[in-house]
C-alpha positions in Angstrom: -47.6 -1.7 -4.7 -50.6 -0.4 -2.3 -50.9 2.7 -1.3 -49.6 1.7 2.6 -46.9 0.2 1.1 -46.1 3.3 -0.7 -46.2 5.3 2.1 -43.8 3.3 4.4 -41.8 3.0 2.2 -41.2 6.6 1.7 -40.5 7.0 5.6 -38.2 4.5 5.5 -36.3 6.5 2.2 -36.7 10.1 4.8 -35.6 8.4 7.5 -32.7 6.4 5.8 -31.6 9.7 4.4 -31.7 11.6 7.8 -29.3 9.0 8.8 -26.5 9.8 6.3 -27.5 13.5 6.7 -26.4 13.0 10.6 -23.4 11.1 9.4 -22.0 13.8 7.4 -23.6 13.9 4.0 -25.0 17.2 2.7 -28.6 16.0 1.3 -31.5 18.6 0.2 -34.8 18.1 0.3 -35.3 17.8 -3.2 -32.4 15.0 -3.3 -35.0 12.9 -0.7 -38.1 13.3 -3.2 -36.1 12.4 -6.0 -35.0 9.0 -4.6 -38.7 8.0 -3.3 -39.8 8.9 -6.8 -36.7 7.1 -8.1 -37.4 3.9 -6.4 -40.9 4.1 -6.9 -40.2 4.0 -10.7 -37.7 1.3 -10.5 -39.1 -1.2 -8.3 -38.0 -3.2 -5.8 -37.0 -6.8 -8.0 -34.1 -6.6 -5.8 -32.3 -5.4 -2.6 -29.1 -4.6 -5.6 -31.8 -2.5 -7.2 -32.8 -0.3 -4.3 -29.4 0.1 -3.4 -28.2 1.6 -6.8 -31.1 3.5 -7.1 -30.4 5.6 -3.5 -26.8 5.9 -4.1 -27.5 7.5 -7.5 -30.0 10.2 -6.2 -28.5 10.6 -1.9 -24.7 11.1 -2.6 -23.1 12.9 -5.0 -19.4 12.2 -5.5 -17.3 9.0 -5.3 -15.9 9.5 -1.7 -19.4 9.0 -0.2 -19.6 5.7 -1.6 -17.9 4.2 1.6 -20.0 5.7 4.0 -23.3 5.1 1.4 -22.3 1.2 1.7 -22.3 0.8 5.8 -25.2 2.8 6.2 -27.6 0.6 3.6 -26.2 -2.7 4.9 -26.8 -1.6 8.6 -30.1 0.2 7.6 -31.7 -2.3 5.5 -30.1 -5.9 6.2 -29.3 -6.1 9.9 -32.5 -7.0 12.0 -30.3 -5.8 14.9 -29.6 -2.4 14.4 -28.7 -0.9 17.2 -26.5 -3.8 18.5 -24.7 -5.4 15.2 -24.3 -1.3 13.8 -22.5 -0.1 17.1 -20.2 -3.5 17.3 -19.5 -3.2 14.1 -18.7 0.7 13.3 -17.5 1.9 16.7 -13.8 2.3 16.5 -12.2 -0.1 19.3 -11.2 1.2 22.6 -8.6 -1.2 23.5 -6.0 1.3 22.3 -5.7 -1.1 18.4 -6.3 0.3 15.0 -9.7 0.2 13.7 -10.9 -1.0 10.3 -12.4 1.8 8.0 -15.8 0.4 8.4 -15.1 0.9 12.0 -13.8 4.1 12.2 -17.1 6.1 10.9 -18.4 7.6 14.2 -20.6 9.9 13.1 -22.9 7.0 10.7 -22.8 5.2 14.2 -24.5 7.3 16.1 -26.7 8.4 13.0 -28.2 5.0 13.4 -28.6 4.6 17.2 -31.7 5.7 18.5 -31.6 8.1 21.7 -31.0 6.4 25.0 -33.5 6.4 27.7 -33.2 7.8 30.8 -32.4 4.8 33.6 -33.1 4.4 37.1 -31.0 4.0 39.9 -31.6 0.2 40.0 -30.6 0.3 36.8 -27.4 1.7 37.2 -26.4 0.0 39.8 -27.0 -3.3 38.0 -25.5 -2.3 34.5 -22.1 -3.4 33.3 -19.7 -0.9 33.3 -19.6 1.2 29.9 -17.1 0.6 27.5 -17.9 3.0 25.0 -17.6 6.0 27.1 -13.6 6.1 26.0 -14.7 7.2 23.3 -16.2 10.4 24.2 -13.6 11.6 26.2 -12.8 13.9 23.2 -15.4 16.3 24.3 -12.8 18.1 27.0 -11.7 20.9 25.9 -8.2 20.7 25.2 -8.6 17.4 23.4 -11.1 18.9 21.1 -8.6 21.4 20.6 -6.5 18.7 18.9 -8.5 16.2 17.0 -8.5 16.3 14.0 -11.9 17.1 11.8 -12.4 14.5 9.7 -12.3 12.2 13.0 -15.2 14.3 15.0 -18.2 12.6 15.7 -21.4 14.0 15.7 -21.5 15.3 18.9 -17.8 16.8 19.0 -18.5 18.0 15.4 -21.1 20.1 17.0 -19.4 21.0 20.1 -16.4 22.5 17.9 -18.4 24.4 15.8 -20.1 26.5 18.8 -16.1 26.9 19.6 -15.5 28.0 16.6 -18.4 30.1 16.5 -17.1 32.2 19.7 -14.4 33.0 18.4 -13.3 36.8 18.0 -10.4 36.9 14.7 -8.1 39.4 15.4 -6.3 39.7 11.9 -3.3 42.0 11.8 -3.0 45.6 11.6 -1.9 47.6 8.6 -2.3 51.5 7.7 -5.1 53.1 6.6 -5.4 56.3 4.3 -7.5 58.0 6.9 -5.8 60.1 9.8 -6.4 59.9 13.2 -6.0 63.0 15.9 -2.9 63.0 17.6 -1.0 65.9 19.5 2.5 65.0 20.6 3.8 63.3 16.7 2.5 63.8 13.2 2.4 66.2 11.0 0.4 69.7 11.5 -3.1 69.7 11.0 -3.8 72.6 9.6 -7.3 72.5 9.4 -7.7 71.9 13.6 -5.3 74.8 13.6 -7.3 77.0 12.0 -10.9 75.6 14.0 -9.1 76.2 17.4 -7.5 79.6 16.4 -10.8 81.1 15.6 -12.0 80.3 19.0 -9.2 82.4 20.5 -9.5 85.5 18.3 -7.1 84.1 15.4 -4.4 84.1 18.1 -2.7 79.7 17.5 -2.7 78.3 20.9 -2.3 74.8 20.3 -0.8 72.5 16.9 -2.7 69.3 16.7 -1.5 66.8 15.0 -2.4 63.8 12.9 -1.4 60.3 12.4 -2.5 57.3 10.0 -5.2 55.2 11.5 -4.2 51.7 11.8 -7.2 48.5 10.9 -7.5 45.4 10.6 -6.7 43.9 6.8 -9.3 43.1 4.8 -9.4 39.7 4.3 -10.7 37.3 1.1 -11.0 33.6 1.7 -11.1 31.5 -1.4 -12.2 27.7 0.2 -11.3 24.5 -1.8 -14.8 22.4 -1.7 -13.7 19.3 -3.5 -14.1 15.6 -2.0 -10.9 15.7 -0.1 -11.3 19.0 1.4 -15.4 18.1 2.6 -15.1 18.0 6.1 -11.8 21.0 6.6 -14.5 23.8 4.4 -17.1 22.5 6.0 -15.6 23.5 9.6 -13.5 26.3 7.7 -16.6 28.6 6.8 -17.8 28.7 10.7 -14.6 30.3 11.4 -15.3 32.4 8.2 -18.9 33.2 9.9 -17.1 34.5 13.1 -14.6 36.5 11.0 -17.2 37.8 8.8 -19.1 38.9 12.4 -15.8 40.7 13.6 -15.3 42.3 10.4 -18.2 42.8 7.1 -15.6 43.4 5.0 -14.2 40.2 5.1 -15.2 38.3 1.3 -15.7 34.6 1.1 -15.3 32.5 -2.6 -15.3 28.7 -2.9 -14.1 26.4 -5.5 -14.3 23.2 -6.8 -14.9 23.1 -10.7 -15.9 26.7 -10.8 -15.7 29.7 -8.3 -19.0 30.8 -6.0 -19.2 33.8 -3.7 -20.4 33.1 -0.5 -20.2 36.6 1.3 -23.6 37.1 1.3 -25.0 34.1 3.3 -21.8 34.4 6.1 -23.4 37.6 6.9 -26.4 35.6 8.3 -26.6 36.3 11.9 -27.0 32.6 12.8 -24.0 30.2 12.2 -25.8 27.3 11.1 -27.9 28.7 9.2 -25.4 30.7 7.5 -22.8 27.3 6.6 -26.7 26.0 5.3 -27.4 28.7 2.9 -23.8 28.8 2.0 -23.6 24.9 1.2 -27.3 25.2 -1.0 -25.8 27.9 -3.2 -22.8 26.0 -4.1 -23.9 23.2 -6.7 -20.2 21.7 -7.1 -19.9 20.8 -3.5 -17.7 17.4 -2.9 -16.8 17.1 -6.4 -13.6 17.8 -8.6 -11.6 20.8 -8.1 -9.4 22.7 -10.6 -7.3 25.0 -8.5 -5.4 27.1 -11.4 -8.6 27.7 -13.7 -10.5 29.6 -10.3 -7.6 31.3 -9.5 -7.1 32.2 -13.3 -11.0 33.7 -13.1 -10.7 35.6 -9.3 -7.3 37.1 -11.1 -8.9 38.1 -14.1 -12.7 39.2 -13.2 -13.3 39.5 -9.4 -9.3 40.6 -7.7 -8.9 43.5 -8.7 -12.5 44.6 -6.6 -11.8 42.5 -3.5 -7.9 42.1 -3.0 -5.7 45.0 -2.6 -2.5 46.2 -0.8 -4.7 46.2 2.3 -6.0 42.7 1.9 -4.6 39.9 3.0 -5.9 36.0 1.2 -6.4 32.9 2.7 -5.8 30.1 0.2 -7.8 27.2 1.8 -7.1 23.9 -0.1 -4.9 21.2 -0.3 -3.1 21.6 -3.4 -3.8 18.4 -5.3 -4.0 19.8 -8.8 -5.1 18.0 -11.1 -4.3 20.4 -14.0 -1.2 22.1 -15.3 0.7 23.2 -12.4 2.3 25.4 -14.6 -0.7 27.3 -14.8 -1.1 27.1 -11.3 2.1 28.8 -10.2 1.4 31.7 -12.8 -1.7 32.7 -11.5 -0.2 31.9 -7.8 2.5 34.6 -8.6 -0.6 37.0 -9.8 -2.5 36.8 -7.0 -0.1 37.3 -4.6 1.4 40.5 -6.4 -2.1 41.4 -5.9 -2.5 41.0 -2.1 -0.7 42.4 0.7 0.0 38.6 2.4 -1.2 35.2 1.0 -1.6 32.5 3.2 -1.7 29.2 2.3 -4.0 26.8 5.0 -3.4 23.0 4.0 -5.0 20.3 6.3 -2.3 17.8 4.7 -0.1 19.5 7.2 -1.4 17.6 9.8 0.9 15.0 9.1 4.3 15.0 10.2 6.0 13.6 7.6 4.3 15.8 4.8 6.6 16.4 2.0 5.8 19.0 -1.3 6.0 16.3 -3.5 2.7 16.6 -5.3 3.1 19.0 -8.4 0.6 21.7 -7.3 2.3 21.6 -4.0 5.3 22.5 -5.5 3.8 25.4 -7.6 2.2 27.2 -4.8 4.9 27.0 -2.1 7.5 29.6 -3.6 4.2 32.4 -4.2 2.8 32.1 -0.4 4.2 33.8 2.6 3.1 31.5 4.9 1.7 27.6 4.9 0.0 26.8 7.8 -2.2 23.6 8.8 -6.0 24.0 8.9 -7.1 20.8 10.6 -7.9 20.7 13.9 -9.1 24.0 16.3 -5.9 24.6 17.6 -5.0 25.7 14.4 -7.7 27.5 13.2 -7.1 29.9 17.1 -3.6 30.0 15.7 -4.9 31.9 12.2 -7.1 34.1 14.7 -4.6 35.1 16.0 -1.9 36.2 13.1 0.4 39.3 13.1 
């Protein structure tokens, strides 16, 4: 293979991976140079061969493999790209079901280039557009409702800077530190004292002092596993605005082993702060083992974070995969730990969810409250708990 050979070919492995990376799909850097050097030291014998050798090195867990598939067809087959991708992954707007492959919004307009601006003679001689149904979703009160894991590009980012204004008001509780007060409290003696020596040691005046009342601090422990990829994703931009409202607020994800995140939600930019949080975590969109993490933030990390003034948000959906035995004992320790635990599960979202699922069943009786976590009406709801 020549050296201009080479070369395309490389800008055809960046660009193919900026496509999925629009789509969805968390790829570094480093994840790009490995697959040009991958398919450089493979070959290209066949089309089968270039299309292993990508999926290997640009996803990294079995639910990617869907979206992997329509992008390398649509990428490297179709000679009409634009027009054969859009017909054949836009999602209908007739009103019917669509089709999987034609329900993946965000890969379509991954793979449509920009449109150009038109003139008016243009306009007025274009067909009407039948594809403007389907952003309708970006009005407000509709984005309110959908449902992440249906967002396209463009709503995904438009909820996000939502999400990002948000101000978390998280409830109240007492403090050990006093407050000045006059009219109910206990006596405090030491203002008596200050005030009297400024009137000749004659007591003109009792103030009084009451327990300040702040926010609770709160610790977020974020299932990252394959089913949970597109609720933590959104989940740790609300986590960046809560983190704004209060520093104190501590942020741990898990999948097959448990990562604190605190640090990068403290970056002043959101996006840059769900970046440096996603490159830290090397377990991103893989298994998850929900009783071992909580077993290690029990045994090494609670007893610094959680407290009688903290309140935990449990962040996942529950499907253990391990002994749910387990998983209800460390449940139980974790929330005689805290002053509330809150269970957010985006399987709530459906209104025919039952606990069947084991884990389910071993979390529900340790929580005090199980709220949904899908959409942005329910993360304003959590903003706003008392």
């Amino acid at each position: 293979m020549t050296d201009s050979n080479q070369g395309h070919l490389a800008e055809n492995i960046v660009h193919f991976a900026r496509v999925l990376r629009t789509a969805g799909l968390a790829i570094s850097s480093d994840r790009i140079v490995m697959a040009t050097e991958a398919v450089l030291a493979v070959g290209l014998a066949s089309l089968d061969d270039l299309r292993y050798t990508l999926c290997c090195t640009l996803t990294s867990s079995a639910d990617q493999q869907s979206l992997f598939d329509q992008a390398f067809t649509a990428f490297w087959r179709d000679p009409d790209l634009l027009g054969k991708a859009m017909q054949m992954l836009l999602p209908k707007v007739d009103g019917g079901m669509a089709s999987p492959q034609e329900a993946n919004r965000r890969l379509s307009e991954a793979l449509a280039p920009p449109a150009r601006a038109r003139s008016a003679s243009d306009q007025d001689d274009a067909e009407p557009q039948t594809l403007e149904a389907t952003m309708s979703f970006s009005n407000r009160e509709l984005l309110q409702k959908a449902d992440f894991e249906t967002l396209s590009a463009a709503e995904w980012i438009a909820v996000s800077r939502l999400i990002s204004q948000m101000l978390p008001q998280m409830p109240l509780v007492l403090s050990r530190r006093k407050q000045p007060a006059w009219h109910r409290g206990p006596i405090d003696m030491r203002r008596v004292a200050r005030y009297a020596l400024r009137s000749g040691g004659e007591i003109m005046q009792l103030p009084r002092r009451l327990p300040r009342k702040q926010a609770m601090r709160v610790v977020a422990l974020l299932d990252i596993s394959g089913s949970m990829t597109s609720y933590s994703r959104m989940f740790l931009y609300f986590l960046h605005a809560l983190t704004r409202a209060d520093p104190r607020t501590q942020t741990l994800v898990f999948g097959t082993r448990l990562s604190d995140l605190s640090s990068a939600m403290r970056e002043h930019d959101p996006d840059e702060a769900v970046a440096a949080a996603v490159s830290l975590v090397h377990d991103w969109n893989g298994g998850t083992r929900i009783a071992s993490n909580l077993a290690r933030f029990n045994k090494d990390i609670g007893h610094r974070m959680a407290g009688s003034r903290s309140m935990v948000l449990l962040v996942t959906d529950g499907l253990e995969r391990d002994d749910p035995t387990a998983l209800g004992r460390e449940a139980a320790r974790l929330a005689r730990r805290c002053r509330r635990l809150i269970w957010l599960n985006p399987l709530l979202r459906y209104h025919g969810f039952e606990p069947k699922a084991s884990g389910v069943r071993a979390l529900l009786p340790h929580v005090n409250e199980h709220l949904p976590v899908h959409n942005l009406q329910s993360l304003m709801a959590i903003a706003k708990l008392s």
